[in-house]
N, C-alpha and C positions, 0 to 999 in steps of 0.2 A: 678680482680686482687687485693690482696689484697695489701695495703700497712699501715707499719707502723713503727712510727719512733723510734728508741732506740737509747739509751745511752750508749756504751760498756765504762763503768769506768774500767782505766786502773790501774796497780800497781804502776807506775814512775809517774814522774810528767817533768818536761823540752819541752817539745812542740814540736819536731820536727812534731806530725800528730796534733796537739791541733788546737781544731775548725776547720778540714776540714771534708767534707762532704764525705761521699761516696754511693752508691745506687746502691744495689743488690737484681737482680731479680733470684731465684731460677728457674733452669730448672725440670721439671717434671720428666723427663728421663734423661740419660746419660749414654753415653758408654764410657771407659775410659782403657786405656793401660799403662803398667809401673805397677810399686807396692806401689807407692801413690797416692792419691785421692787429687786434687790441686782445689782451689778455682774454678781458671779459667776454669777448666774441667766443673764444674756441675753449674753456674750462668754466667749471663750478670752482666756486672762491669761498671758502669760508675764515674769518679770525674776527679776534675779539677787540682789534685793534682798527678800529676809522680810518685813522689817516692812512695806514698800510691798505687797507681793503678799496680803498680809493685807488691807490696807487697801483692795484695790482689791476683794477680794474680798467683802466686809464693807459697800464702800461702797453705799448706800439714794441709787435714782433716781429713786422714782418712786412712788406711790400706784398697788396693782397695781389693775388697770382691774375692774370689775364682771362680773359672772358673765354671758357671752355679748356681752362687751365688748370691743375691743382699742386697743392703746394702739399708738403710732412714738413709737420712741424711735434719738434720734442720738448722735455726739459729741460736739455743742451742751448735750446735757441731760448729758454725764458729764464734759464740761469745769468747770460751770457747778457740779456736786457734787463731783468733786475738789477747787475750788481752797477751796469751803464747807470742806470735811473737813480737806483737810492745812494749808492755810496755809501750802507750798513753792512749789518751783519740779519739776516732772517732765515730763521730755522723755520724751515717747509718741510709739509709730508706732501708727499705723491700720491696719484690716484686714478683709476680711470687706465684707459689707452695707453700703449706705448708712445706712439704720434698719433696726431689729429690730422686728418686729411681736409686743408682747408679749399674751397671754392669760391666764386664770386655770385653774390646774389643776380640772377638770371631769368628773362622771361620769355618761354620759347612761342613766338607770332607762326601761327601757321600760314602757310601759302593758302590755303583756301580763304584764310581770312581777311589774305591782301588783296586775292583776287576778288572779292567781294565786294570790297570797300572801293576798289578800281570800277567795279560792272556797274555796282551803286551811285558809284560818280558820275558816268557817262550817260548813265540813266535817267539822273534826274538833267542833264546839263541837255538831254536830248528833246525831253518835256517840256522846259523851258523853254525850246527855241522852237516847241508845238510840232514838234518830228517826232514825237513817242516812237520808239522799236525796241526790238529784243535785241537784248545783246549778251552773248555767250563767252566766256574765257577761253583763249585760243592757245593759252599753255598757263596752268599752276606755276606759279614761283616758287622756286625753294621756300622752307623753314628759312626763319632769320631768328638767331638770339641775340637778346636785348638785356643789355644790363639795366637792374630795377624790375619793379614792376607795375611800374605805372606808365604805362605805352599808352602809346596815343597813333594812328593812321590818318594823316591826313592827306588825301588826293588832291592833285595837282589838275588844273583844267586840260583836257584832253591837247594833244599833242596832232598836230593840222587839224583839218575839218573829217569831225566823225562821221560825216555822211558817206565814207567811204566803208569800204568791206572789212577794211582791219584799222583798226585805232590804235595807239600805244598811249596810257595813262601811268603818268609815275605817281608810286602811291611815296608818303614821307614819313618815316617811323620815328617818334620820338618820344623820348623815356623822361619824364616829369618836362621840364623845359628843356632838355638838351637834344639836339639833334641828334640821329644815328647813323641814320642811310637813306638812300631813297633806291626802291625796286621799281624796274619798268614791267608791265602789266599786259602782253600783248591781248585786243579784244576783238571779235569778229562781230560785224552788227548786219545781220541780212536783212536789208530793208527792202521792203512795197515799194515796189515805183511810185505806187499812189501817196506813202506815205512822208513823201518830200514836195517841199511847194516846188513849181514850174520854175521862179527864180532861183532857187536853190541849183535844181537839179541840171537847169540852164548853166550855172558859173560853175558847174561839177561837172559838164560837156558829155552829159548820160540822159539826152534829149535824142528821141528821134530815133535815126539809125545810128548815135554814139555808140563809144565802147563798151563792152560786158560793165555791166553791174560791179564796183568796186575798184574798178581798172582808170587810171590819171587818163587824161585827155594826152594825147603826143603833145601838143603846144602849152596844157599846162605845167607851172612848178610843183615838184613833188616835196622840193625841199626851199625854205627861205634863210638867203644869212640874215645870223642872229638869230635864229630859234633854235631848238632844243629837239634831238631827235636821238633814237634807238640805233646803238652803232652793235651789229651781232658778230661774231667771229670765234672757229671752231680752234680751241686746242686739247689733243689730245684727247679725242674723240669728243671732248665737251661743249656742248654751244652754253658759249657766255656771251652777257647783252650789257651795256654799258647806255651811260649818257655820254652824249657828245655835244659839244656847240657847232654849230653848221659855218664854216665861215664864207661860203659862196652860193646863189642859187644853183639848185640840181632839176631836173627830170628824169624818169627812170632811164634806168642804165646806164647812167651818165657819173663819171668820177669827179669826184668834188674835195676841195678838202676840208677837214673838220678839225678842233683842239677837244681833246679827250678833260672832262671834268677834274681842275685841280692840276692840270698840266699846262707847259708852257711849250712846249713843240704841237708841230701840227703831223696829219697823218692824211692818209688818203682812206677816202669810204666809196661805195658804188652804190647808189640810190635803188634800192627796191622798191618801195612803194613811198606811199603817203606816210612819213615820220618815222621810216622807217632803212637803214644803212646795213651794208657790210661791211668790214674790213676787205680793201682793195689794194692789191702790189703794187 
């Protein structure tokens, strides 16, 4: 451990910190929550002096770094905010670390756990409506980190009518009361003919000699304006899946346009199924 002693010459003079000691060990790491970076967070503090130890405790170094970010921080940067702060003079020993590598407290939500929380959703919202079926995750969502750790999942009522072959459920991640994100969920549900009522499976036009199991009727909407649907689109080898607002009705294969969440232009999508878009040229 290294130690050594400095001088922080202040810009005042009157003494309320004059000639008291203080000794600060830098921690190596730190994890740290809120949107400033405080002494206390990132060292051990010792002095025999209150009001100082307060103050070192208290004292604000640094804008805390962004989520999956990290900040070095030294004595240069707690020199440079003490003598801001007090406007004395405080003789410090050093200690500990050269710099602290500081981070933002983080809580990493697994894809398995959103998809669960999505299957569970549609699950119970399937029972409810006395249609019980299995329903499978038809792709894991990435990891999502979450500042804090008090996350909360809440799904969202499935997105058109689940009696179809694929669903999309957005699940809604939020850390104490603040919102984060919201992930779409795509889910596969192969249902029993038997296990949909006659009216059902009648207004879903998969009576009779209808279409394959899971496929829109030709004459029905796959998409309604005003609702909320999965817009996918590949860049750079990556499929990315968005929310969108739907602004016209669609049937498959049919282009439509939609406004992208928190956007004020509009874009063109091309209807795949039930709640479900592409980006279209």
């Amino acid at each position: 451990m290294r130690k050594a002693a400095l001088f922080l010459a202040m810009i005042s003079s009157g003494a309320a910190f004059a000639d008291v000691e203080a000794s600060i060990e830098l921690l190596a790491d730190a994890t740290v929550r809120g949107g400033v970076v405080t002494l206390g967070q990132v060292a051990r503090l010792q002095s025999s002096d209150l009001a100082l130890m307060r103050t070192l405790v208290d004292l604000p170094i640094a804008q805390t770094p962004r989520l999956g970010e990290a900040a070095l921080l030294g004595p240069a940067d707690v020199d440079r905010r003490l003598r801001q702060r007090t406007g004395q003079s405080v003789r410090v020993t050093w200690g500990g670390a050269d710099q602290v590598r500081v981070q933002r407290l983080r809580h990493r939500v697994k894809g398995e756990a959103i998809a669960e929380a999505a299957a569970g959703a549609l699950r119970r919202w399937l029972s409810a409506a006395s249609s019980p079926a299995e329903v499978h995750v038809a792709a894991v969502p990435r990891d999502v980190d979450v500042e804090g750790s008090e996350v909360r999942l809440q799904p969202r009522p499935p997105s058109g009518h689940p009696s179809r072959a694929r669903s999309i459920v957005w699940v809604d991640l939020w850390s104490a009361e603040s919102f984060v994100r919201s992930v779409p969920v795509s889910l596969e549900v192969p249902f029993a003919g038997e296990g949909l009522s006659r009216r059902a499976r009648a207004a879903e036009g998969v009576l009779g000699a209808g279409p394959a199991r899971g496929a829109v009727h030709p004459s029905a909407l796959a998409v309604e304006r005003g609702e909320w649907a999965a817009l996918r689109t590949t860049l750079g080898g990556v499929l990315l899946e968005s929310r969108v607002q739907v602004l016209q009705d669609g049937r498959e294969g049919e282009r439509i346009r939609v406004r992208q969440q928190g956007a004020t232009g509009l874009v063109f999508a091309r209807v795949v199924e039930r709640g479900l878009l592409e980006l279209a040229p």
